[in-house]
N, C-alpha and C positions, 0 to 999 in steps of 0.2 A: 504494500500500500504506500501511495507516495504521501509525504507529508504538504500541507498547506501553511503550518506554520514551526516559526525556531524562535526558543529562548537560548540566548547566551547567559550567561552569570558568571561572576566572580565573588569568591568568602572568601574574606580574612579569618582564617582561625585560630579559635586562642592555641597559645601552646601549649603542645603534649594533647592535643584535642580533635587529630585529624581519623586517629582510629575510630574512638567514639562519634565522630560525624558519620564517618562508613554505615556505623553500624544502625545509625537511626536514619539513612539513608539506602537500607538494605531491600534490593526490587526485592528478595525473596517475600517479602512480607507484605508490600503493596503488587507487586507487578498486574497480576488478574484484575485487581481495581480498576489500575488505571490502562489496561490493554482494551476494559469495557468500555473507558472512559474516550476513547483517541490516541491515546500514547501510541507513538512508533518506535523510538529509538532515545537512548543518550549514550552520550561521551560525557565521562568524570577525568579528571586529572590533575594535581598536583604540578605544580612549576617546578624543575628541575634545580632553580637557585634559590627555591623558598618552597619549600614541602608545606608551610603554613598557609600558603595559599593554595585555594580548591579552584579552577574554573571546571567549564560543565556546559554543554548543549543538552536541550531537549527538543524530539519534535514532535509533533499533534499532527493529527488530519486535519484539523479543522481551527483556527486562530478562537470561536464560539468555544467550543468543548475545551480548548486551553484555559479559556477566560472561566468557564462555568465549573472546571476542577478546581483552578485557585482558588476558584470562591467557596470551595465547598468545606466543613466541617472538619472533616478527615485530615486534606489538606494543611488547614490553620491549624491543628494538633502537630501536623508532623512539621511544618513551618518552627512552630513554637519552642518546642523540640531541637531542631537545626539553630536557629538564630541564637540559644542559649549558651552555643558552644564558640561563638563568632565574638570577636572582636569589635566588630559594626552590624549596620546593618549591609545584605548582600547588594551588589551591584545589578541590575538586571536591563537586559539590552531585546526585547521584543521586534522579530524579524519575521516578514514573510519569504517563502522558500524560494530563491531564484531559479535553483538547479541543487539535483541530491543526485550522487552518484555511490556507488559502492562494486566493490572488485569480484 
């Protein structure tokens, strides 16, 4: 399924705090949720010159169903969750899909 919509993001995370993000960031526990929801794909990754900081793509089918998960309950749980272990609050860069490839 191709995506219609990309979030970029970037967290500052506090240190010694980047496992514990993993782990309240784990699809095993959400993925089926949000596979109902639109979810298509992410990429998580750690900077190379700063393992404190997390960036991260996510894509949706639909920019709607992107909008109507963050809004949702569940969501703002695991949000509340994430941002406890952050140094700020996250950066977020709202994209729609130019071109998605994969090998």
């Amino acid at each position: 399924m191709a995506a219609e919509h990309v979030s970029f993001w970037r967290m500052k995370v506090r240190a010694g705090k980047v496992d514990e993000l993993r782990g309240v960031m784990s699809w095993q526990q959400v993925e089926g949720r949000l596979r109902e929801r639109g979810w298509v794909a992410s990429v998580v990754g750690t900077r190379k010159d700063n393992p404190d900081e997390v960036w991260g793509c996510v894509t949706w089918d639909t920019s709607d169903r992107y909008y109507k998960n963050a809004e949702s309950p569940e969501q703002n749980e695991m949000f509340q969750k994430m941002r406890s272990l952050l140094g700020g609050d996250p950066e977020w860069f709202d994209c729609d899909v130019l071109e998605e490839r994969r090998a």
